[in-house]
N, C-alpha and C positions, 0 to 999 in steps of 0.2 A: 825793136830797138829804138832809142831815143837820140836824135841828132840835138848835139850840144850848140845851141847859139849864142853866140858872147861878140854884141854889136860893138864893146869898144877895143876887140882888136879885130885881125883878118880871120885867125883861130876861128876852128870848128874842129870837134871831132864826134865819132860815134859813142854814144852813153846808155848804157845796156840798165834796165830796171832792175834791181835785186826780187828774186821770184818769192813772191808774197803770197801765194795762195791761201783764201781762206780753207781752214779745214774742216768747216763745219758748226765749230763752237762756236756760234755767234754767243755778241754780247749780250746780254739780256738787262740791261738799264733798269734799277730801280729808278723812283720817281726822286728821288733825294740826287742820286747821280743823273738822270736829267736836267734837274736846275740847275745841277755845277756845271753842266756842260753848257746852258744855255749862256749863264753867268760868265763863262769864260770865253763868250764871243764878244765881250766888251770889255776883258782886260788882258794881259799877254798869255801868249800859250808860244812856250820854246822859245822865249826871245823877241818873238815876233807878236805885233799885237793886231788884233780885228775887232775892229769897230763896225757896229750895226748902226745903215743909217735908212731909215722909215721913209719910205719916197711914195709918192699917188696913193693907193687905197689900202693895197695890199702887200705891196712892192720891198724886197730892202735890196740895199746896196750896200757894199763892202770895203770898210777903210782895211788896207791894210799898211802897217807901218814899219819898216826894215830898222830899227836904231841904229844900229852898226853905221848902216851905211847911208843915214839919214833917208832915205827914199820914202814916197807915200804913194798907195795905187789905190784908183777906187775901182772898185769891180760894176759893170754896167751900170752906171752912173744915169738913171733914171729923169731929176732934178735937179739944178744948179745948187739951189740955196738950200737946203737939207744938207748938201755934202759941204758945203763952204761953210755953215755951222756948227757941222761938224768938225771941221780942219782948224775952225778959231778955236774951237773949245778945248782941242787937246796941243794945242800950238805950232803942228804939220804944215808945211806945202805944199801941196800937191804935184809929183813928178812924172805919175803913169796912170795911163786909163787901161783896164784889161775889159775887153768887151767881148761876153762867149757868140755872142749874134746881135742882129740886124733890129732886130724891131723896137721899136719906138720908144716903151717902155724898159729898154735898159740901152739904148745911146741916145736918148735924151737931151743929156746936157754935156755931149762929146762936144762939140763947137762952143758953146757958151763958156764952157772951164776952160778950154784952147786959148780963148781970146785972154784968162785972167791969169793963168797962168803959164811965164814964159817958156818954152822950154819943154813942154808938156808931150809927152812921146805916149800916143793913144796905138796899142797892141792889138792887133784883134785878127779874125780866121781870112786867111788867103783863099779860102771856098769862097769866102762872098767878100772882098775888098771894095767890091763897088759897092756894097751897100753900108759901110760902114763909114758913119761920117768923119773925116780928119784924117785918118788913117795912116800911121806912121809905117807899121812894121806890122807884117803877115807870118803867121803863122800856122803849122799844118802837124796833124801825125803825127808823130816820135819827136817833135821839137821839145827840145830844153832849150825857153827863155831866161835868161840872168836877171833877175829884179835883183836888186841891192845885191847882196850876200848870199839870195836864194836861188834854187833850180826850181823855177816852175815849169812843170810836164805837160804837155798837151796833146791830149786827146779829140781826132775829128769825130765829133757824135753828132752827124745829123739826124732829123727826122722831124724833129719839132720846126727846122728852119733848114735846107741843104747844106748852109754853112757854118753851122752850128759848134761850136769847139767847148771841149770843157778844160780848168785847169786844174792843174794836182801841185801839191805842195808839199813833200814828203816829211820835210825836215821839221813841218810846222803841223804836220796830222792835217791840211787841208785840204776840201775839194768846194770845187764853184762849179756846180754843173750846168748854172744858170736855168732855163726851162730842158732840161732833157730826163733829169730827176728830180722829184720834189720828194720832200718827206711825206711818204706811203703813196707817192703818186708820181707821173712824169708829165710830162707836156705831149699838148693835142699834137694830132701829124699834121700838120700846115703840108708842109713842102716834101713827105716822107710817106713809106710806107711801111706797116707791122717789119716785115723783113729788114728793114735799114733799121729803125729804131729800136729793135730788141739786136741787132747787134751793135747797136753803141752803147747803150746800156750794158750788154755782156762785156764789153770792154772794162768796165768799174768795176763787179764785181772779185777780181782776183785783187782789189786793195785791201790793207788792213783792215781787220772789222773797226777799231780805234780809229778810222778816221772820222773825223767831222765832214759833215754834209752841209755847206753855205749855200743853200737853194735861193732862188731870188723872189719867192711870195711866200704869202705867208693864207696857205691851203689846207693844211694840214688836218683841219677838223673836218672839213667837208671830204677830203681823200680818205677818212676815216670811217667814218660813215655808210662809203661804197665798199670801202678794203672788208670790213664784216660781214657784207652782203653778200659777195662775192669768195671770201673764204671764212667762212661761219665754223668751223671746226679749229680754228687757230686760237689755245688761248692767250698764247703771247701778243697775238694782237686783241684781240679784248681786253685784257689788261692792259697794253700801251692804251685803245682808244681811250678810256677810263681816265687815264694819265694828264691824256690831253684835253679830253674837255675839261676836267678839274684846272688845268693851265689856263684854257682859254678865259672860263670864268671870271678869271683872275687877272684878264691881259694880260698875260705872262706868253712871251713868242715862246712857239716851239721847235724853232730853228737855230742853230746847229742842231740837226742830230748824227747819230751815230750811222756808219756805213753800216754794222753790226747789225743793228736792230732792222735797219732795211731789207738786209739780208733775208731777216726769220719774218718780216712780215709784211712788208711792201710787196702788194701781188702784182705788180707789175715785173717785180724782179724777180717770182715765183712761178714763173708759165711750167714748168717741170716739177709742180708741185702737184699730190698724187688728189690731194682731196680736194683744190681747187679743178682741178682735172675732172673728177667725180661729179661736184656741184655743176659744172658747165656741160656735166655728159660728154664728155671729149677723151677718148682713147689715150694708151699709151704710143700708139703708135702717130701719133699725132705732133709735128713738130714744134719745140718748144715757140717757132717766131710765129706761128699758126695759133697756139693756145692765145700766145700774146696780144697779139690781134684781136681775139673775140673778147679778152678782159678788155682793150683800149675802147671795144667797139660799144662796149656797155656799161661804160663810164659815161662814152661820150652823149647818152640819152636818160641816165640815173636820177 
């Protein structure tokens, strides 16, 4: 269940998810419908638009822009002056900071935007409120935040960080999972263990395969790389990796991708997968947050 929060009255009520199970057809992206989708993380999708803004080395951050209801939110706001060049270019204010976690690298430039922009309401996870600098408003679990005109859904996925939050955005097809998924990969266990982290991940997959994945680095060739090593019998993922280094070559980000393709080929979201299972010598009687574990554990030495 999702509890509805609407900070500009006393209103709350209970907001139940419409059941979206995938059924298995994932999407299978051509490389033509990959660049529309990368394409169209820099101009409106539903109304609403997402802007990609390049912060430190590898890093992006996330304009997003409500028309309706004039509002603009950056997602873990990495850098000051990247996102403030961004907001002159497309002619925005900035209204809300959404931040899935703590570290460095995506609250940033939480205090430095605070000070230039009045008014500035910085969102982020009530697991860890002390660690998130500014900190207007907490959020947890089954909340629905009201941005502008939108319900954004929040999901607690820790692992990568205990306080780790991810948001959903139904109406707009998106998700910011910040480090908890990355495309064909997730984030290291800082603060977590296999058993925490493959259930907040299990959390994501019952979303539409059509959603957009707004991860916050830009990994995806090197997650690629291990993803074959580790399931070598996939050839949906051979053919995405192919995809993507032909992108990379090109600097061409390969972020938004689809929930869909995660599905069929991100092994991190495949521990219950028969020939990943096989390749690692790992039983069926063996639990999927246990398979998950030995993929994270040999990533984390690849």
């Amino acid at each position: 269940m999702f509890r509805k929060l609407v900070y500009s009255s006393a209103a709350s009520r209970l907001h139940s998810v419409p059941p979206q199970i995938s059924s298995g057809n994932f999407v299978k992206a051509s490389r033509v419908l990959r660049t529309a989708i990368v394409s169209e993380a820099e101009t409106s999708t539903s109304e609403m638009e997402i802007e990609r803004v390049y912060c430190l080395s590898d890093n992006y951050s996330w304009l997003l822009h409500d028309p309706q209801a004039g509002t603009t939110a950056v997602v873990d706001p990495a850098e000051k002056t990247p996102v403030q060049e961004k907001l002159k270019s497309k002619g925005w204010t900035l209204t809300h900071i959404l931040n899935t976690h703590h570290h460095h690298d995506h609250v940033g430039a939480n205090l430095s935007l605070k000070k230039e922009y009045e008014g500035l309401c910085i969102v982020g996870p009530a697991a860890d409120k002390d660690r998130i600098p500014g900190i207007d408003i907490c959020v947890a679990d089954g909340d629905v935040y009201k941005f502008g005109s939108r319900d954004v859904h929040v999901f607690d996925t820790p692992g990568h960080t205990k306080g780790h939050i991810t948001f959903w955005i139904p109406s707009t097809k998106a998700l910011f999972p910040g480090d908890t998924l990355f495309a064909l990969g997730c984030g290291r266990l800082f603060e977590g263990d296999p058993q925490v982290m493959w259930s907040s991940l299990s959390k994501l997959l019952p979303l539409p395969d059509d959603t957009k994945v707004y991860c916050a680095h830009e990994y995806t060739q090197s997650n690629a790389r291990f993803a074959v090593f580790i399931d070598p019998s996939n050839s949906a993922l051979a053919k995405r990796k192919e995809e993507i280094d032909d992108m990379r070559s090109q600097n061409i980000p390969t972020v938004p991708s689809l929930l869909g393709e995660e599905k069929a080929t991100n092994p991190f979201l495949r521990p219950f997968s028969d020939s990943i299972r096989s390749h690692l010598g790992l039983g069926s009687s063996v639990p999927d947050w246990q398979v998950f574990g030995v993929v994270r554990k040999a990533k984390d030495v690849f």
